[in-house]
C-alpha positions in Angstrom: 0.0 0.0 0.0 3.1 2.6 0.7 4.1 2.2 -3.2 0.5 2.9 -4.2 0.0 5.6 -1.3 3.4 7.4 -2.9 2.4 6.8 -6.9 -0.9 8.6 -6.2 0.3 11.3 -4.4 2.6 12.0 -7.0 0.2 11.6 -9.8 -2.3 14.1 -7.8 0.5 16.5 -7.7 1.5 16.1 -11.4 -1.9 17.0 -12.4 -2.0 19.8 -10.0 0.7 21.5 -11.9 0.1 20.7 -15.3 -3.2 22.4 -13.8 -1.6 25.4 -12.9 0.0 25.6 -16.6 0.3 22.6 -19.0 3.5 24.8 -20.3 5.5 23.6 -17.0 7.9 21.2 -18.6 8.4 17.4 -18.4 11.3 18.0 -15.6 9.8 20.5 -13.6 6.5 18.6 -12.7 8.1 15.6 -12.3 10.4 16.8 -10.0 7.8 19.0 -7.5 4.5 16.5 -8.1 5.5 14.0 -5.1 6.5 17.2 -2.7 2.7 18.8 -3.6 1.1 16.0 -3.6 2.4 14.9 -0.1 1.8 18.4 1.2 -2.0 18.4 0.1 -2.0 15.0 2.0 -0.8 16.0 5.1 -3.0 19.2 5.2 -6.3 17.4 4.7 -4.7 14.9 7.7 -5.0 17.8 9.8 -8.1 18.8 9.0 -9.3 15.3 9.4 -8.2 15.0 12.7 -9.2 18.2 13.8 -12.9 17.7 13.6 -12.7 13.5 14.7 -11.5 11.4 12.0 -8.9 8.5 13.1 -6.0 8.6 10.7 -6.3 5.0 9.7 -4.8 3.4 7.1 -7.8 3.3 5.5 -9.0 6.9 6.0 -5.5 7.9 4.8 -5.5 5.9 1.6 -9.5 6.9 0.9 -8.1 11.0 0.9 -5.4 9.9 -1.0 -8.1 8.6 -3.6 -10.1 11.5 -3.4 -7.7 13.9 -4.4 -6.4 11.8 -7.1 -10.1 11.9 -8.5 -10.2 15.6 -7.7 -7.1 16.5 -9.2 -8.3 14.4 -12.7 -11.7 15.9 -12.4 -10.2 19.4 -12.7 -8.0 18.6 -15.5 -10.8 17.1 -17.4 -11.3 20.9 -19.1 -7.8 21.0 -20.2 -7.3 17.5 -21.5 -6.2 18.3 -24.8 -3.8 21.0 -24.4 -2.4 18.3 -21.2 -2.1 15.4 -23.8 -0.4 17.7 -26.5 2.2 18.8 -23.7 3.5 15.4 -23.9 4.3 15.4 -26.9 8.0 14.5 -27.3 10.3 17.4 -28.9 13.0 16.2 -30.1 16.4 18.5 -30.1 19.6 17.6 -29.2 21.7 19.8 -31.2 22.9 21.5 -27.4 24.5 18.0 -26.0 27.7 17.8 -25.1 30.4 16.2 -23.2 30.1 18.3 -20.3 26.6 17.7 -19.8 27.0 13.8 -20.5 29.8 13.9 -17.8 27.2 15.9 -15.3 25.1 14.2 -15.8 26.7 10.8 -15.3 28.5 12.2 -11.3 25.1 13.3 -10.4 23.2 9.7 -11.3 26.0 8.0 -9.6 26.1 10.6 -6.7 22.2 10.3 -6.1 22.4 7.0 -6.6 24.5 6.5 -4.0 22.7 8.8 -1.4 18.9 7.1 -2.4 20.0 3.8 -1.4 22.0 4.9 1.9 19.1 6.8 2.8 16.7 3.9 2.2 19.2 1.5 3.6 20.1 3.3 7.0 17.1 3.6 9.5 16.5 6.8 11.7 19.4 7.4 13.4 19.9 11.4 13.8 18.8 12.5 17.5 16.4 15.2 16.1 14.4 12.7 14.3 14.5 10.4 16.9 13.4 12.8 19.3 11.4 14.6 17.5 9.9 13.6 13.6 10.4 10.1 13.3 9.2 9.4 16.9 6.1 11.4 15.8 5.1 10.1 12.8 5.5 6.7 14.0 3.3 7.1 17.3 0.6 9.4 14.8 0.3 6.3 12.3 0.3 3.4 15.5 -2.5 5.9 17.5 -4.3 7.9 14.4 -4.1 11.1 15.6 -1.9 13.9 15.5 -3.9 16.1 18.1 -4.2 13.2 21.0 -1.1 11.4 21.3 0.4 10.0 24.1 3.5 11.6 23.8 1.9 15.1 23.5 -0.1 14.2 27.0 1.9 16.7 30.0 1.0 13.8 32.4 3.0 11.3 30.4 6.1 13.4 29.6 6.5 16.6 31.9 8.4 18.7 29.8 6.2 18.7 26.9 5.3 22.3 27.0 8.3 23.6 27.9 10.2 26.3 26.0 11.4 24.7 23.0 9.3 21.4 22.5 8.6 19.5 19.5 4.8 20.0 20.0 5.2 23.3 18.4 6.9 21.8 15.4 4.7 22.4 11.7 3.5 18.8 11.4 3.7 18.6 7.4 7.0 15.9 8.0 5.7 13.9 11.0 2.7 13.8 8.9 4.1 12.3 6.3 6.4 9.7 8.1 2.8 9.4 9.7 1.0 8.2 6.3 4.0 6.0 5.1 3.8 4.2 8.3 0.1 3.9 8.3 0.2 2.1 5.3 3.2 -0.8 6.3 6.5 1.3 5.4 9.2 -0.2 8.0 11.0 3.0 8.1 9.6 6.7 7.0 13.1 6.6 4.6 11.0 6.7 1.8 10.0 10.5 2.3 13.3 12.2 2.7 14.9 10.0 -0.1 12.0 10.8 -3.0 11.9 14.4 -2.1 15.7 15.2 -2.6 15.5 12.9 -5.6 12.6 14.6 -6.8 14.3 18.0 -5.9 17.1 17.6 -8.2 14.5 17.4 -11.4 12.6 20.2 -10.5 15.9 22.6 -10.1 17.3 21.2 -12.7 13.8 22.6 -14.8 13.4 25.7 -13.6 17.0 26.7 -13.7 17.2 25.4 -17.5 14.1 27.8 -18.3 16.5 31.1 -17.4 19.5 29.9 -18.6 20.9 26.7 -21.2 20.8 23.1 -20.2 24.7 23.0 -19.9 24.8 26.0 -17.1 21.5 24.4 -15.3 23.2 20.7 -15.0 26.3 22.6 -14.1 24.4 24.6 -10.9 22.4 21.2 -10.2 25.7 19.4 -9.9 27.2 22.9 -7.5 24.1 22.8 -5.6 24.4 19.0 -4.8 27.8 19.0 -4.0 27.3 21.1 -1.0 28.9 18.8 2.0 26.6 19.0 4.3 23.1 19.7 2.8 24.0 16.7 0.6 24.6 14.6 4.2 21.7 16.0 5.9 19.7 14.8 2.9 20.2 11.3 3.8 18.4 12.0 7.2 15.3 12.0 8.4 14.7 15.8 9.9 13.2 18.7 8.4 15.7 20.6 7.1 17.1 19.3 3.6 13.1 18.9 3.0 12.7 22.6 4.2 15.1 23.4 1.8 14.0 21.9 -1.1 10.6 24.0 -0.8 11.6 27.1 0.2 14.2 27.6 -2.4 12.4 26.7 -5.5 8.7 28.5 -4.4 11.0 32.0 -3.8 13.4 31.0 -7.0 9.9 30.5 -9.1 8.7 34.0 -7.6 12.1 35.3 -9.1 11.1 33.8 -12.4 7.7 35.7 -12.1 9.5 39.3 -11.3 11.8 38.8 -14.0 9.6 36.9 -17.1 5.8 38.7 -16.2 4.7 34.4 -16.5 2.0 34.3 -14.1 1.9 30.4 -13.7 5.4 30.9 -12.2 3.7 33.6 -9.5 0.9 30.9 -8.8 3.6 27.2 -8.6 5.9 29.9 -6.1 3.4 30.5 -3.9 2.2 26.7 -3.5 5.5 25.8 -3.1 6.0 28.9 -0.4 2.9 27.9 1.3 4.8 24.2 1.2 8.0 26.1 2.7 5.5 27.6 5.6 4.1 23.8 6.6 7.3 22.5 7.1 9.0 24.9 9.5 8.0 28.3 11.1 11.0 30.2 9.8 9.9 29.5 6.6 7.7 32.8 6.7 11.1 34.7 5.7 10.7 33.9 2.3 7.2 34.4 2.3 8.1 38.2 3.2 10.9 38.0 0.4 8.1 37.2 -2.1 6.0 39.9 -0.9 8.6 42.4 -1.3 9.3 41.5 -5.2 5.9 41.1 -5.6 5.3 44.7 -4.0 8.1 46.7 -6.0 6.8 44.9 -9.3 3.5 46.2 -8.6 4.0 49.6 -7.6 5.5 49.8 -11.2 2.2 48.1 -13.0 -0.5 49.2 -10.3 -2.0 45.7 -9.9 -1.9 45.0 -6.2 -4.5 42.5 -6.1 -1.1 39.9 -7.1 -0.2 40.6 -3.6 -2.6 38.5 -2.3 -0.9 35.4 -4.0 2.6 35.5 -1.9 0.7 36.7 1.3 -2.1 33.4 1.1 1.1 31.1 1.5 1.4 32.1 5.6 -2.5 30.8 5.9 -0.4 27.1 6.3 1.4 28.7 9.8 -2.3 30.3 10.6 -4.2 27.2 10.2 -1.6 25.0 12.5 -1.5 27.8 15.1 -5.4 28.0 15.5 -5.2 24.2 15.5 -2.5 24.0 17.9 -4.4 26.7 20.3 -7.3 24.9 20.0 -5.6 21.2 21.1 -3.5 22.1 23.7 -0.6 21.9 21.8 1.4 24.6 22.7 5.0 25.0 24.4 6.3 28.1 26.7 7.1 31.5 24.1 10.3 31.5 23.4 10.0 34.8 21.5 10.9 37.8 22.6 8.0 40.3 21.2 9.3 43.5 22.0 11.7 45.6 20.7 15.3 45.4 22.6 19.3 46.2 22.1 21.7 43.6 23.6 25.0 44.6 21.9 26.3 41.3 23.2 24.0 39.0 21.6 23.7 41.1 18.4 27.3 40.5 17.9 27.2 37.2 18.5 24.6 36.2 16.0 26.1 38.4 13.5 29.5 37.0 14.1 28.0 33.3 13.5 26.4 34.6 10.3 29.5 35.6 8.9 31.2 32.5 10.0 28.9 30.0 8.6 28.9 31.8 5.5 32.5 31.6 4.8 33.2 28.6 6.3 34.0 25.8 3.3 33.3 22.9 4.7 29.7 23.4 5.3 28.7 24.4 2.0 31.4 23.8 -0.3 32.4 27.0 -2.4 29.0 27.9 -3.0 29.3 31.3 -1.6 32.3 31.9 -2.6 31.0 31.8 -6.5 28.4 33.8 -5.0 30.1 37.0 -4.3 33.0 36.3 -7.3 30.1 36.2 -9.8 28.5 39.2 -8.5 31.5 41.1 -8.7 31.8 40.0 -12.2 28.1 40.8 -13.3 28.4 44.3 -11.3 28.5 46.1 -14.6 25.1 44.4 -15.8 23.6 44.5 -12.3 24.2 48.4 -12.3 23.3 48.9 -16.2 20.8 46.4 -16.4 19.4 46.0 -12.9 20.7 41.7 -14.0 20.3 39.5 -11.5 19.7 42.0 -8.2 16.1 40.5 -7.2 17.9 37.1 -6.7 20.6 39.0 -4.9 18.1 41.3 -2.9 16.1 37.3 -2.0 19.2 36.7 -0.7 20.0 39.4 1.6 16.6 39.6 2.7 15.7 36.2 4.0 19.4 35.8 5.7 19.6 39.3 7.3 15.4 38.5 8.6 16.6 34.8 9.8 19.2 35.9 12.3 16.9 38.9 13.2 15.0 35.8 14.6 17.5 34.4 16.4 18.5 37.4 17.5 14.8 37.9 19.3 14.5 34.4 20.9 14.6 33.8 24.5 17.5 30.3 24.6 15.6 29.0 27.4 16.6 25.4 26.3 19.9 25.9 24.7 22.4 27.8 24.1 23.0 30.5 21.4 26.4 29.3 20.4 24.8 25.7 19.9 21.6 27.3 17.7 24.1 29.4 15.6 26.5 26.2 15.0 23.8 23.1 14.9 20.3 24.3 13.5 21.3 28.1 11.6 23.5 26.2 9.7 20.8 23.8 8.6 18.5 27.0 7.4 21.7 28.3 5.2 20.6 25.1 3.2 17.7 27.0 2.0 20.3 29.5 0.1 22.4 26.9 -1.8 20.0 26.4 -4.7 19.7 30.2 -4.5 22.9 31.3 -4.6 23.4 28.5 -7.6 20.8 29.4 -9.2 22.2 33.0 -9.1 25.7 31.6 -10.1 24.7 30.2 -13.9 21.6 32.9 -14.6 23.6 36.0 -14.1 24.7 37.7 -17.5 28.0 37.5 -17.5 28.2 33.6 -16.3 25.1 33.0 -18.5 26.8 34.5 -21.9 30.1 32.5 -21.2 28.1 28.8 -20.3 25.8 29.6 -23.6 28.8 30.3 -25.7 30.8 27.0 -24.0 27.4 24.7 -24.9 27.2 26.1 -28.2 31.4 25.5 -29.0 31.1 22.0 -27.4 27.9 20.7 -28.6 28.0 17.7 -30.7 25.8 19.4 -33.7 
């Protein structure tokens, strides 16, 4: 039932798209159809359990059905412009050695990381502690809302500061449905997403810039040491990553090509971003700034409404969580305050983690060398600044975060060296993205593609 669970979720998402736009190519709904369709499945979990419905196997498998039907339903209007988008269009004129040899380090790499993560069980303490643990005691109990584990009389310390209840559920959710329907381990989820991940960067950086360059900042992106360990794992942040990256990089695609499809798959996958982890709101606020400089320009406001609909994922899990008990002691500090001390600190372990190699390869390094190269264009052309400006906006608003919590539980040192490193995962794709599609890299990778290709 897991295999058939996972196929239907991904077909569900797959229609979804082509939905959105039947002009999203082959690669791009392949690669964010299981990540949508799993989202959508979790969400209606929630609701489910919220007004009484055991999470059974059963239950779980019947919502997956329903959507399926829903999601074919709805493209039943736009069934011939769907079957002519799969029509093969043959033209390889642009291939080339360099993209065979990508290509051939990243089948081997992935291949190498999709069986360790299937093969390896939970392990990390996070998961353990945390996501796993939850997922698997949701799917053996069939609730989310009235676990044991949440009960204060069963484990004290469940609503102190810092506590998993608080968590966005969309993960433990769905380890929760893998479980429900006979998975041994919730391996499955972390492994397909990353996989699917690396076909859906891989399309929409190809749509700004050639095939060469996109394989070249797929290949950049996945060679980042650690994101490409944490991938193998079962947490939240790889997976965190994932959406958050591609929903703002689509936006970016949006502000820069007018394609309003892009504006509407961004803000799904930036409402995905907000179901998986809190912070994820950062990039919800990055969106809203693009969205509100290109419309001051073209006077259409009502687009606004698009980026700011992807927070009602953080609303509907805080009035849930109000309204079940599951809530932990504030750890935010709400009020405006100056501790020299502490700023310094978390601006010190900003820079740090940003220069520091081992954590995410050369990845910023090629960051700031290829903005100094594009600076002419950038200041000509305006090339490449809202990707920059994304950037700047959701790191600087992340440690302003930090900055305002109350460590209660831990430490400030250990947040800035063991989790803020895990949300600078989010900016990899970016900044690779960034990398290939500014002018100046662009010109040079379209010129290389067009001198080596084989036609």
């Amino acid at each position: 039932m897991q295999t058939i669970g996972i196929l239907f979720l991904f077909l569900t998402g797959f229609l979804l798209i082509k939905r959105i736009s039947v002009k999203f190519t082959l690669t791009e709904c392949v690669g964010f159809a299981f990540p949508v369709g799993l989202g959508l499945i979790t969400f209606f979990m929630i609701l489910e359990d919220w007004i009484g419905i055991r999470l059974t196997p059963t239950a779980n498998l019947a919502t997956t059905i329903l959507l399926l039907i829903t999601s074919i339903a709805i493209s039943i209007p736009q069934r011939h412009a769907l079957l002519e988008s799969f029509k093969p269009q043959w033209d390889f004129k642009w291939i080339n050695l360099v993209w065979i040899l990508l290509l051939i380090l990243i089948a081997y790499a992935e291949y190498s990381n999709f069986v360790k993560t299937l093969y390896f069980p939970t392990y990390d303490r996070d998961s353990m502690a945390g996501f796993d643990t939850i997922g698997y005691v949701a799917a053996q109990e069939h609730t989310y809302k009235g676990m044991s584990i949440f009960d204060g009389n069963y484990i004290p310390q469940i609503h102190a500061a810092g506590s998993y209840i608080t968590y966005m559920p969309m993960v433990q959710l769905a380890y929760a449905y893998v479980y429900s329907l006979g998975a041994e381990t919730s391996k499955a989820i972390p492994a397909l997403v990353y996989l699917s991940f690396l076909f859906g960067f891989y399309g929409l950086t190809k749509r700004a810039t050639c095939r060469t360059a996109a394989i070249l900042a797929t290949f950049g992106m996945m060679m980042s040491p650690e994101m490409f360990s944490f991938s193998s794992l079962s947490n939240t942040n790889v997976i965190h990553a994932c959406a958050a990256s591609a929903g703002i990089l689509y936006v970016c695609l949006w502000f820069k090509n007018s394609e309003h499809r892009d504006l509407l798959l961004g803000c799904v996958l930036l409402a995905l971003n907000c179901w998986i982890r809190t912070e994820g709101i950062v990039f919800v606020f990055a969106a809203l700034l693009l969205a509100l400089i290109r419309e001051c320009t073209e006077k259409q406001f009502c687009q606004l409404l698009l980026p700011a609909a992807a927070v009602l994922p953080t609303v509907l899990f805080a009035v849930y969580a109000a309204t079940n008990g599951l809530t932990a002691e504030s750890i935010i500090i709400t009020h405006p305050f100056w501790d020299p001390v502490k700023m310094k600190a978390v601006a010190g372990g900003a820079v740090f983690l940003l220069c520091i190699s081992h954590y995410y390869g050369y990845t910023f390094l090629f960051l700031v060398i290829t903005a100094l190269a594009n600076l002419k264009y950038a200041i000509k052309e305006l090339d490449g600044l809202h990707v920059l400006l994304v950037i700047l906006v959701t790191t600087v608003l992340y440690f302003l975060i930090l900055y305002h919590i109350h460590y209660i539980w831990d430490s400030l040192d250990n947040v800035i060296n063991y989790s803020a490193k895990r949300f600078l995962f989010c900016m990899v794709p970016i900044a690779w993205f960034y990398i290939v599609t500014n002018k100046m890299v662009r010109t040079l990778l379209e010129k290389l593609e067009n001198a080596l290709s084989f036609c």
